[in-house]
C-alpha positions in Angstrom: 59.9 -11.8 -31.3 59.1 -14.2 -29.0 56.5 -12.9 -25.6 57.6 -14.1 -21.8 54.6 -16.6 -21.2 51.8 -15.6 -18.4 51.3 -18.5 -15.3 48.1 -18.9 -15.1 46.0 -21.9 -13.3 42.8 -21.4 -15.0 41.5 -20.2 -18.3 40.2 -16.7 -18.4 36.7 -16.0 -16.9 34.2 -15.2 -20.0 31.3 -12.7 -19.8 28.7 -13.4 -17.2 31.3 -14.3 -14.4 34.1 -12.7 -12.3 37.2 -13.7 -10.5 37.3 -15.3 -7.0 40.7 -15.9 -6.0 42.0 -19.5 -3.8 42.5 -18.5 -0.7 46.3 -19.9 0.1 47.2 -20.1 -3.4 49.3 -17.6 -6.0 47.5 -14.7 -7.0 47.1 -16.4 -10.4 45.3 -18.5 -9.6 41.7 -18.0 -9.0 37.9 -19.3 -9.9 35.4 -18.0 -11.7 31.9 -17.6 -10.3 28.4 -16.6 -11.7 27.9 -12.6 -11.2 25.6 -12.0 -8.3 22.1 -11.6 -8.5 21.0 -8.2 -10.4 24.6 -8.1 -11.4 27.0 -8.4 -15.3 30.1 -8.3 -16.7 29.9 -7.7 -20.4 33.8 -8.6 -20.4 36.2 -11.0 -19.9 38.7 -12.0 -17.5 37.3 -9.0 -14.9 37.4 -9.1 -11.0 34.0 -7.6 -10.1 30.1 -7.7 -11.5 28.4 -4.1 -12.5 25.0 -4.0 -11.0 22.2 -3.0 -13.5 19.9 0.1 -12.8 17.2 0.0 -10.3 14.5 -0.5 -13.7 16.6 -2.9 -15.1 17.7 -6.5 -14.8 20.6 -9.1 -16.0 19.5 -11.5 -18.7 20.3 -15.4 -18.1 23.9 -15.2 -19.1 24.5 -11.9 -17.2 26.2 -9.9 -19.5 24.1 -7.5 -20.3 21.4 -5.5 -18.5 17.5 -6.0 -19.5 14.5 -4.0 -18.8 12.5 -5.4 -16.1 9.0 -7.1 -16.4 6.4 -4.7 -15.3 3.5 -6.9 -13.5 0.4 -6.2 -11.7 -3.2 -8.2 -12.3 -4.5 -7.4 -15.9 -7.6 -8.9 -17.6 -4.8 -11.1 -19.6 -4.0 -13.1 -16.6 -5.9 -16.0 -16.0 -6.9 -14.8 -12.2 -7.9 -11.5 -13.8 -9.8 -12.9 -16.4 -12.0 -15.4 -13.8 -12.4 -12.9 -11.0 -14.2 -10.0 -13.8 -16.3 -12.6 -15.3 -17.4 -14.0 -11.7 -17.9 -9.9 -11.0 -20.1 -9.7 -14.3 -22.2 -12.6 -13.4 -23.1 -11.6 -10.3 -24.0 -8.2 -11.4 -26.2 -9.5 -14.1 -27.7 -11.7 -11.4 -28.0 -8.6 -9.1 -29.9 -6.4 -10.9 -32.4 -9.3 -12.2 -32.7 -9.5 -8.6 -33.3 -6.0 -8.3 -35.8 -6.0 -11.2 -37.4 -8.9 -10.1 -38.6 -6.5 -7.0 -39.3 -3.8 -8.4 -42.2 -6.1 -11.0 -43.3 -7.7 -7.9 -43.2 -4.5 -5.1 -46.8 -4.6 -4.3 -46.3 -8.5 -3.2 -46.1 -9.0 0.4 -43.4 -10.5 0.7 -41.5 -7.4 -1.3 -43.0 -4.8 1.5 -43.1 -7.1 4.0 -39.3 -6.9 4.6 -38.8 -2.9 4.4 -38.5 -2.7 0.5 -36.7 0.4 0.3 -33.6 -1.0 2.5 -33.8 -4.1 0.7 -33.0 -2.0 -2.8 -30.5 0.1 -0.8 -29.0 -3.4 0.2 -28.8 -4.3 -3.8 -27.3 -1.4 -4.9 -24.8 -1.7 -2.5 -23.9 -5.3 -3.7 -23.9 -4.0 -7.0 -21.3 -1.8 -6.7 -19.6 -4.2 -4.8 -19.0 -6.6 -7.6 -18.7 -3.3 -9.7 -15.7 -2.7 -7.1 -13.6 -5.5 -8.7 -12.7 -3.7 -11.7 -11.0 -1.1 -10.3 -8.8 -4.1 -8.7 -7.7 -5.3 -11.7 -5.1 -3.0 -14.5 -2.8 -1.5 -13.9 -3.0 0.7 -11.1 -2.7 4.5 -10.9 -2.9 7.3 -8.5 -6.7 7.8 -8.8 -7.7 3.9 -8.6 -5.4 3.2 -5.5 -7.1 6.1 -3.6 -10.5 4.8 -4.9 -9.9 0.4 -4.6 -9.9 0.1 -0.8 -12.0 3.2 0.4 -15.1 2.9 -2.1 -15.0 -0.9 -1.4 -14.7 -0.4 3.0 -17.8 2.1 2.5 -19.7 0.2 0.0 -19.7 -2.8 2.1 -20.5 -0.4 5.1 -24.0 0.7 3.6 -24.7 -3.1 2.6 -24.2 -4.0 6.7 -25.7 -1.3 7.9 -28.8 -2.1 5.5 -28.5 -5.6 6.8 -28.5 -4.4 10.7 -31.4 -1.8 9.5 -33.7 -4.5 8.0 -33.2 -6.9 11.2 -33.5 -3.8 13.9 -36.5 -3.1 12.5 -38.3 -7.0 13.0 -37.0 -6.5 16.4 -39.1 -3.3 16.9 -41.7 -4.7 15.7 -41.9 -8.1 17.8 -40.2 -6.7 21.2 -41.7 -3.3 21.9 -43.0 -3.7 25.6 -43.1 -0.5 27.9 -41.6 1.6 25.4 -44.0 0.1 22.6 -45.1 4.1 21.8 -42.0 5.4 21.3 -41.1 2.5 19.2 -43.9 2.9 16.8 -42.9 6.6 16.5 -39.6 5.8 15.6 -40.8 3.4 13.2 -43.0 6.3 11.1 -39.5 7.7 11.4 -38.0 5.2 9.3 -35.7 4.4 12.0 -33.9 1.7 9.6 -32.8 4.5 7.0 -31.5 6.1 9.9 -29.6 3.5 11.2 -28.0 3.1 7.1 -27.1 6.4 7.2 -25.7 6.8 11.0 -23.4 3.7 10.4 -22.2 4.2 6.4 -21.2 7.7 7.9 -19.2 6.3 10.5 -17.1 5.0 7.4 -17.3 7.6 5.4 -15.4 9.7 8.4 -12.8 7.3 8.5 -12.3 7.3 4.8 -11.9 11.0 5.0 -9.5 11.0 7.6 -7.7 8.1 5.7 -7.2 9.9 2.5 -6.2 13.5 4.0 -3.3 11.8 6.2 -1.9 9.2 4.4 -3.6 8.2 1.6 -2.9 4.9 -0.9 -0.5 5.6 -4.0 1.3 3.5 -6.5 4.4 1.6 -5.6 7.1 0.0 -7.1 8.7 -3.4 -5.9 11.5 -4.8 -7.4 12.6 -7.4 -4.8 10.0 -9.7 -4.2 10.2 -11.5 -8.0 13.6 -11.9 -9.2 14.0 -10.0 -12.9 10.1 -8.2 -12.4 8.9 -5.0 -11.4 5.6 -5.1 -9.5 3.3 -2.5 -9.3 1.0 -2.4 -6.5 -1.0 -0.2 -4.1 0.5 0.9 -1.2 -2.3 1.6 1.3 -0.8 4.8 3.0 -1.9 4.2 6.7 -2.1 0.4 7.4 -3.8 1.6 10.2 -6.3 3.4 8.3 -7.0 0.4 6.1 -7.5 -2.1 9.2 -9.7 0.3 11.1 -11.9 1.0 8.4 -12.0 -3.1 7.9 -12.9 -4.0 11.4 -15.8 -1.1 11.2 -17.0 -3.5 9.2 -16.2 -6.0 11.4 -18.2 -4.7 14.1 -20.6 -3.9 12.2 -20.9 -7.3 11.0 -20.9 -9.2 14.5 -23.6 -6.7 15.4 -25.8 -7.3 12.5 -25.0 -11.1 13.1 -25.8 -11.1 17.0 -29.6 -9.0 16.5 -30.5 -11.5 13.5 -29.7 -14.2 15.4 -31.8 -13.0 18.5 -34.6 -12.5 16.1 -34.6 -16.0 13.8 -37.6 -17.1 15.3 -39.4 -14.8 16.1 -43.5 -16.0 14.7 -43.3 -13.3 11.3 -44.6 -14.5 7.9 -41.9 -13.8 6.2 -39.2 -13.3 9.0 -35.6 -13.3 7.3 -34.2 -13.2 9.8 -32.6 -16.5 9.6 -31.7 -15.7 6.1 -29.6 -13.0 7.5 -28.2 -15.1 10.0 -26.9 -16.9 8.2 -25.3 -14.8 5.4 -23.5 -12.6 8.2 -21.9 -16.2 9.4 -20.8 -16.3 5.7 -19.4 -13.0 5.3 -17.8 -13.1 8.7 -16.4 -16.3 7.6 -14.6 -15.1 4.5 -13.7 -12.0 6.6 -11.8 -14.1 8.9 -10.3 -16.2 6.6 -9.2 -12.8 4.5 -6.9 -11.2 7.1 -4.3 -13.8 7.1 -4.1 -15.0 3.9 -4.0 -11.2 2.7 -1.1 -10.5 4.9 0.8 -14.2 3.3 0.3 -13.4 -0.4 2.4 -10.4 -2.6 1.9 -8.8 -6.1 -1.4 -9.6 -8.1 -2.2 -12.6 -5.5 -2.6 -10.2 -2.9 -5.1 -8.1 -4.9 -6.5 -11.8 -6.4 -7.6 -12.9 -2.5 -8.9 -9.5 -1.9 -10.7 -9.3 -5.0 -12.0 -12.8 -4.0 -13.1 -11.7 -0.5 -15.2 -9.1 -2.0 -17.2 -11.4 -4.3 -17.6 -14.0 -1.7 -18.8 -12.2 0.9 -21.3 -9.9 -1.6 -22.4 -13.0 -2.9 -23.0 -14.6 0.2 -25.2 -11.8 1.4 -27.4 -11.7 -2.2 -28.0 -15.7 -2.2 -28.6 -15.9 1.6 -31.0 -13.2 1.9 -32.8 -12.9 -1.8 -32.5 -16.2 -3.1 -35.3 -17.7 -0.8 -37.4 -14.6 -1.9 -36.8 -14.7 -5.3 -37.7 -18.6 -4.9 -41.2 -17.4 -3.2 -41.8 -14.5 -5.8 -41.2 -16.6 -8.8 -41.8 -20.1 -7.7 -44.3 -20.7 -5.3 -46.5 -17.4 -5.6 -49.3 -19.0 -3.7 -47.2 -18.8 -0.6 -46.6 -14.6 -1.1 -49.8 -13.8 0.3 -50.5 -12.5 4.0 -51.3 -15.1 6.8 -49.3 -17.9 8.0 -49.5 -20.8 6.2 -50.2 -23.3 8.6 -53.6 -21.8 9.1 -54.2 -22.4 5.3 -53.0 -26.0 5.4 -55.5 -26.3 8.6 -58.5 -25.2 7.2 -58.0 -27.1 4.1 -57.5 -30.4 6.2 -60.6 -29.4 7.9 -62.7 -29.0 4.7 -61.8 -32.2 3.7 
């Protein structure tokens, strides 16, 4: 029994591709093209590509429907790995800082500098490099709510003990007709007071934050072909970039008094130290914002991650370092008076 022959002008299309027919030509004849992106055929010879579930993705030859790749930044990764060591080093370096005040807390150079804000100021920086681990894993419900709040009003005490600390050398070197009330408010401990006036600005705005719209988990499966990302979605983006330039503010304040009181003739005036940091950390501020808004996925939480370290880091080497180089170092020079009346009365005893 003999079967009438088909006219075809091409071979059948195999799995993985579908019909596209020549314009101007018979029906018969026709090309076959690749299935579309997030698309298969698992047959031959077919006219249209089956698109895969939302979880799922076509393997290379696109016939047959894979689960997707769940990413986010884990300790496996490379960046992940680098940015928690960096975090543990600088915590092991911040509480030898830390304990290295407390040994030496009757030194003058320890009280000289309000001691109590400076271990506010370290514990602060602590948990900010302590902060970085709830950055990386995979994220949840509770660690998206707590990432970008706890680090906004961490870094909000650590500012506001910076703006304390300088206030304070400013009180104490440009009290003129109101020099009483100024030396009341300093029994007052007007520096804690500032601390607490300004971390609670935050820690209003963190409120608000979370009972509106707070951050959850999110799923996005279109910006890496074939992987499923999972990422922190920061509720209000409003929320997130008012509670950032607090810090701002906060920042270019703290920046403008210590600059107006770098020389100003103390002992052991840090105030140049602080300078200095706050130019740092306003630095890697500025430099945050854009590339944040550039990067997607784990690089996104990578630079912020980054950010944090750098600018905590920049505020415990610019400020204690020089102390800590004093304390341990050069011991003769932690001792009241100014130097140069020592080196004076040496030169005249010779």
């Amino acid at each position: 029994m003999f079967k009438t022959p088909t006219s075809v002008c091409m071979e059948p299309c195999s799995s993985g591709h579908r019909r596209a027919h020549q314009n101007g030509r018979p029906k018969c004849c026709f090309d076959c093209i690749p299935c579309s992106e997030g698309e298969i055929s698992n047959y031959t010879d077919v006219e249209s590509c089956v698109k895969c579930a939302e979880d799922q993705w076509p393997n290379p030859a696109r016939d047959q429907c894979i689960k997707r790749v769940i990413d986010f930044l884990s300790y496996g990764d490379l960046l992940g790995y680098i940015l928690s060591g960096c975090a543990s080093v600088f915590i092991v370096l911040t509480a030898a800082v830390c304990l290295v005040f407390i040994k030496h807390r009757r030194t003058p150079i320890v009280r000289a500098n309000n001691q109590n804000i400076s271990y506010i100021l370290l514990m602060a920086l602590l948990m900010s490099f302590l902060c970085s681990f709830i950055f990386i894993g995979q994220p949840t419900g509770v660690t998206c709510m707590l990432r970008q709040t706890t680090f906004v009003f961490v870094f909000s005490v650590a500012i506001s003990s910076v703006l304390g600390k300088t206030i304070m050398v400013l009180i104490a070197f440009k009290a003129t007709k109101i020099e009483k009330m100024f030396r009341m408010l300093g029994r007052m401990n007007i520096s804690v007071g500032v601390v607490f006036i300004c971390s609670f600005g935050e820690f209003v705005l963190c409120v608000i934050w979370l009972i509106l719209n707070p951050p959850h988990v999110e799923s996005d499966n279109k910006t890496v072909p074939g992987k499923t990302i999972l990422q922190c979605n920061e509720g209000s983006i409003i929320s997130f970039y008012l509670a950032v330039s607090y810090i701002g503010v906060l920042s270019l304040i703290s920046f403008a008094v210590a600059f107006i009181a770098r020389k100003l003739p103390d002992r052991f005036n840090e105030a140049q130290h602080i300078t200095f940091s706050m130019l740092v950390f306003c630095s890697v501020w500025a430099s945050f914002i854009p590339t944040y808004l550039s990067t997607k996925g784990k690089h996104m939480v990578a630079v912020e991650i980054f950010a944090i370290q750098a600018s905590a880091a920049g505020l415990l080497l610019c400020i204690f370092t020089p102390k800590c180089y004093i304390i341990l170092l050069k011991p003769d020079l932690n001792v009241k008076g100014k130097p140069t009346a020592k080196i004076q009365s040496e030169g005249k005893g010779n």
